[in-house]
Structure formats: C-alpha cells, structure tokens
N, C-alpha and C positions, 0 to 999 in steps of 0.2 A: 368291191369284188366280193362275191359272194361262196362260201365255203358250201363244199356239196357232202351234204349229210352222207351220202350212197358210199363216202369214198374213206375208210377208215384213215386215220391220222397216225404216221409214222412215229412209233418212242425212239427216241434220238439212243436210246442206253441200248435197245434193242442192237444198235449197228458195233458195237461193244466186243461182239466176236470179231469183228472186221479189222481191229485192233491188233488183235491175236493176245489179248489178253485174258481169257477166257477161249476154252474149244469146245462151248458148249452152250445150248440154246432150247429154247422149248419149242416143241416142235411146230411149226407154223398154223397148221388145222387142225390138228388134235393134243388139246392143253394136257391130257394124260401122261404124255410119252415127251422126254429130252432125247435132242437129237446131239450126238458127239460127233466133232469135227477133226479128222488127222491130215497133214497135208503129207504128212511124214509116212511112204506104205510100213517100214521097220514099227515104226510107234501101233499104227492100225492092225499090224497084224498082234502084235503083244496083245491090244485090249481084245481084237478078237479071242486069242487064245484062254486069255483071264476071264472074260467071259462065258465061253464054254466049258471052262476049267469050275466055275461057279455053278453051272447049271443055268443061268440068268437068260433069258428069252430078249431076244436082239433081230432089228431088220436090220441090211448091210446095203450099202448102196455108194456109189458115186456120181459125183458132181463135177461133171467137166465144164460147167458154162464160165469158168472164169481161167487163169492163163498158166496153172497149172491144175491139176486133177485132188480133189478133197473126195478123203475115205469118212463116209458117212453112218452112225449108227446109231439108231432109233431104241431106246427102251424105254418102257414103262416106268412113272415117275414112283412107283413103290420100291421098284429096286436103287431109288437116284443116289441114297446115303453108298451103298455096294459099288456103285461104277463109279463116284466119285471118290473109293478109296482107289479104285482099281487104275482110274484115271490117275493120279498123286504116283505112284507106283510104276505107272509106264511111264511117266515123265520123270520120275526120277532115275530110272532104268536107263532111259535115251539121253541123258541131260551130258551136255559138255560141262567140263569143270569152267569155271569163271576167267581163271587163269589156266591154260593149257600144260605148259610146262613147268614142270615140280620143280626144277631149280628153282625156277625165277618164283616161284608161290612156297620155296621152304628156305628163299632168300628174305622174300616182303617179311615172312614172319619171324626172323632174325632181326630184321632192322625192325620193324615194329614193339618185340618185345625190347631191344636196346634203347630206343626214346623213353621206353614206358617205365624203363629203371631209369634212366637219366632227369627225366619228371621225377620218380619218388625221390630222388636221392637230391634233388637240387630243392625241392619241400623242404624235406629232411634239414637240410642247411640253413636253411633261409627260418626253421623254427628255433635253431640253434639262436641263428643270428637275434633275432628278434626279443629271445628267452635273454641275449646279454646285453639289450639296450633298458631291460625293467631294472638290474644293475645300477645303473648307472642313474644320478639324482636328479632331475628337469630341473634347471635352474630358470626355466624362462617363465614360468606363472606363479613362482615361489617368491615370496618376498620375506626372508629371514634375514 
C-alpha cells in the first residue's frame, strides 16, 4: 500500500484539544495566529471581554459542525503569552470547586489534619520506644 505524498499526515497530539485538555490550538492555515476554543458561552464571553479590556486584536467565530456549538477565537501568536494568562483567569473565574459542598471539603480537611497528627504522634512513640530498647543489653551476640 502506498502512502500519497499529496496528503499531509495527521499529528496524533494535534487531536489533544479533542480531549478537552487544552482549549487551544494553532490555527490550521495560518501558523501566526492560535485559535481558542470555549464550549462554555459564560467562559467566551469573559475571554471576549479580557480581551478587549487588553486592547488585544481577536477574530470571533463559531463552530457548529460538532453536537454542541464551540466559541472560537483567533489571535496573533505575539500576544499568545497575554491570552494564555487571560485564558488561566477565565478558567479560574468559571471553575467549580472540586468538592462542592464546604461541609463535606471543611469536614475532609478536619479528618485529614487528625490522621496527620495521629501519624506524627504514633513516630513520636515508636522513637520513644526504640530510644528504650538501646537501654537495654543484647545478650544474644555477646558472649561475656
């Protein structure tokens, strides 16, 4: 089977935003410009706003060809350090907590720190112990 030169060869890391680990990719035809990906409108509109709040030059667009609608924006890779804080910033602005409810996440860290003293504190003992077994003579390698 023969490979056709004509037909560019897909980078498997490329498909890496498909992931959703990463919301962001270099723009398909023009290597100058990263394009940023929100599926989120709440999140798209923040980077919009931080954007323009920047003065930062941006195309906007969406992407319906998949099974919900992605808010799309194109900038120049000189500003990429600037939207990649801005990116950090809206995602941390939209982010759920890990644990939802602050009981139960100011409960985990209650029980958390109580293991973590019950560890120091059973060291603690066990150097004790150890400190009173050099006390005490080995008679078993000793021949007096």
């Amino acid at each position: 089977m023969a490979i056709d030169s004509k037909q560019p060869i897909e980078n498997p890391v490329d498909h890496i935003v498909d992931l959703g680990l990463v919301n962001y990719v270099k723009h398909p035809t023009n290597q100058n410009y990263v394009v940023y990906r929100f599926a989120d409108k709440d999140r798209a509109d923040s980077f919009e706003e931080g954007l323009n709040k920047d003065n930062i030059w941006h195309e906007k667009g969406i992407d319906d060809s998949k099974s919900r609608p992605f808010y799309l924006f194109g900038v120049h890779k000189n500003d990429y350090k600037k939207t990649q804080t801005l990116n950090f910033e809206v995602e941390g602005k939209h982010k759920k907590p890990f644990i939802p409810f602050s009981g139960l996440r100011y409960g985990l860290i209650i029980v958390s720190l109580g293991l973590i003293t019950l560890a120091i504190i059973g060291y603690c003992k066990s150097q004790e112990k150890l400190a009173s077994y050099n006390d005490i003579d080995p008679s078993i390698n000793n021949n007096k």
